[in-house]
N, C-alpha and C positions, 0 to 999 in steps of 0.2 A: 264873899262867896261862902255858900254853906257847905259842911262838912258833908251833904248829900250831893250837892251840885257839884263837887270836887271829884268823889268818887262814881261818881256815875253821872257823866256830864248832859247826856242825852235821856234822862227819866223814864223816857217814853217803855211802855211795858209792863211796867211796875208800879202800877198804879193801883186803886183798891178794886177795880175791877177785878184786873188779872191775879190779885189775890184771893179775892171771892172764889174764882173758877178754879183756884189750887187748894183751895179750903173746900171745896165741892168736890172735887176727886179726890179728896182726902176720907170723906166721910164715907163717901159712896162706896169706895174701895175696899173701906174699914169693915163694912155692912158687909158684903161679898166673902170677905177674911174671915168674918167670922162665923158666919155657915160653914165654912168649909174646917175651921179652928173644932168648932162643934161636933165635926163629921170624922175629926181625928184624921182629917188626909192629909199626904202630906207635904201638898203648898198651902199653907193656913192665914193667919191674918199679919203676919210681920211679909209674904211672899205678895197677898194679893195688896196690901197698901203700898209697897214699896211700888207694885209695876203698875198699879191706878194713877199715883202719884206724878215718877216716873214717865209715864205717858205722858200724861199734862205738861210738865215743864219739859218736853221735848217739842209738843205743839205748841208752846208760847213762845219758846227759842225762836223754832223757825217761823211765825208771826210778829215775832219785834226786834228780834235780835241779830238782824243782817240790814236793818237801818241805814246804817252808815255806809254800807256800799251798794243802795237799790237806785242810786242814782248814777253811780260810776258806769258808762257806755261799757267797758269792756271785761264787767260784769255779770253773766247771765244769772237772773235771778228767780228761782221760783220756791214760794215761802212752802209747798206743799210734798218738794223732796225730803226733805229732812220727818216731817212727818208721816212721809208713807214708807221709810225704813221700819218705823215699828211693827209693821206691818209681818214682813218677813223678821223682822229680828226678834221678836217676842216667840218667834217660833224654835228658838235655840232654849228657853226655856221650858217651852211646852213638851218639846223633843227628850228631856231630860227627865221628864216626868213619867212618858210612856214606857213600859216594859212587857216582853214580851216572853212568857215562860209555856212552852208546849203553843197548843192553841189556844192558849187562857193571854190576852189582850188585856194588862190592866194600867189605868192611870190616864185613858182618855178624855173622861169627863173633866179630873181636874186640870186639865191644858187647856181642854175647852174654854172653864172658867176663868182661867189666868188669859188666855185671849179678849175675855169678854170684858173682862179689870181693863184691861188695856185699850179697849174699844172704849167705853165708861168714862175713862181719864180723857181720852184725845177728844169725846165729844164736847165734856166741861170745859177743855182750856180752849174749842171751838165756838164756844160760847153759844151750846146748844143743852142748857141744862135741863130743859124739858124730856131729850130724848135719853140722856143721859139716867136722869132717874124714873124713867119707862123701862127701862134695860137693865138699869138694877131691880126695877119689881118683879119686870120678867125672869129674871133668875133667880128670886123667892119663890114664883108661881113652879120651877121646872124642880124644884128641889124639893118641896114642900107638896105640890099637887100631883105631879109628875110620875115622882117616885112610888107613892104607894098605889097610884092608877097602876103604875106597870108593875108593881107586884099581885095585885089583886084581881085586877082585870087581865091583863094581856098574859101574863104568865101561867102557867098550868101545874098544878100540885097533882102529884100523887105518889100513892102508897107501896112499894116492892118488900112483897114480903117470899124470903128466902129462905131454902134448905140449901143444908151446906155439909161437907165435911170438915170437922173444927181442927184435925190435925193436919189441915194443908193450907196452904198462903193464899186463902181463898179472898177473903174481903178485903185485900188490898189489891187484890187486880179487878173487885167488883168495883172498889170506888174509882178506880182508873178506867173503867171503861164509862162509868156514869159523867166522869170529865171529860173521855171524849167524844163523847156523844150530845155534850153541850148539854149536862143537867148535871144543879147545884142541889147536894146535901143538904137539905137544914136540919134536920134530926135524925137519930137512929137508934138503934136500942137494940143489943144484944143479949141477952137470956145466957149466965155460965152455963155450959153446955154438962151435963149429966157424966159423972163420970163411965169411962169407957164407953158413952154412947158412941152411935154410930154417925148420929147427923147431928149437926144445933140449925137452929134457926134463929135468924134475924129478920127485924123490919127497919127501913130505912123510907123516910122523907122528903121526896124529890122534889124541882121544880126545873122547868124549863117551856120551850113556848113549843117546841117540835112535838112532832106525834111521838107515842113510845113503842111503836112499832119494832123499829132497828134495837131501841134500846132492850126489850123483850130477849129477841132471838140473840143478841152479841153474850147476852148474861147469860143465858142458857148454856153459848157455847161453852164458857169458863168450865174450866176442869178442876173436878170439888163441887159445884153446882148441881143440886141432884132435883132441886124445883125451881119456875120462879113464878109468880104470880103480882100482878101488876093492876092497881085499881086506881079509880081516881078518887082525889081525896074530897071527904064530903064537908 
């Protein structure tokens, strides 16, 4: 008897199949990791190969590895519970990822991805590697296509240029109302203010998808705000 037949009397599972499809979640997941490795977030490629991986040898467990008792009567056996845990359990990881500061939601997208790793891995060890790396490209396409669609297209730029009085706590509750009003900063540029003058002015670099109606009149209110003027950017 061989030193394989000893330890592992019933082989069945572990065959270069079911290695193929762990070496396939391997790669796939890798690929996934390192976009996100690239993107500096922070489930990156040691988070997404481990839960591609992972996946897989949880879907081949429960496809070969209850063998031995799918024949016992008093048994109930379905290969496909143990695989739809990762379903719900992937989501203790996702959940760890998300954070939630004021109205600012961040950490969605990469839970999203660690779901999708784990989607990716259960389809390889399902022996559906066609769909498997369909679902990896598609999330090259959302990353890659996606993202700058929705910066350039769907998002809205523009320009608030502001008078202000410089000896009051004025543009820290101006950027506190531009976050809650659901518009990101990307630039700004403030002018040292002349001494003893009376106003400075600043301009600042918006984006957001909402109108800037609300956002107009709330900056107005702000006390220190003696102008605002608001254009879109060309």
């Amino acid at each position: 008897m061989s030193i394989t037949h000893f330890l592992f009397p019933d082989p069945g599972g572990q065959g270069w199949l079911q290695i193929g499809e762990l070496a396939l979640a391997f790669v796939l997941s890798s690929l996934i990791g390192l976009e996100r490795e690239f993107r500096m977030k922070s489930a990156g490629l040691r988070t997404h190969t481990l839960v591609g991986v992972g996946a897989a040898l949880i879907v081949l467990v429960s496809k070969y590895g209850f063998g031995d008792v799918a024949g016992d009567a008093h048994v109930s056996f379905d290969p496909s519970r143990v695989a739809a845990q990762i379903v719900s359990g992937i989501g203790f990881i996702g959940g760890g990822l998300i954070f939630v500061r004021g109205d600012a939601v961040r950490g969605l997208t990469t839970a999203a991805v660690v779901w999708l790793t784990a989607a990716v891995g259960m389809a390889c060890a399902a022996g559906l590697p066609v769909l498997a790396m369909l679902a990896t490209a598609g999330h090259f396409i959302v990353a890659y296509v996606y993202t700058p669609f929705n910066r350039y297209v769907l998002t809205r730029h523009h320009v608030v240029n502001l008078t202000y009085r410089p000896r009051e706590d004025v543009m820290h509750r101006v950027f506190r109302r531009c976050t809650e009003q659901k518009f990101m900063i990307e630039d700004m540029s403030m002018p040292d203010p002349v001494d003893r003058a009376e106003t400075a002015r600043a301009t600042l670099h918006i984006a957001g998808r909402q109108p800037t109606e609300h956002l107009f009149v709330s900056l107005g209110e702000i006390e220190g705000v003696t102008s605002v003027r608001i254009e879109k950017e060309e």
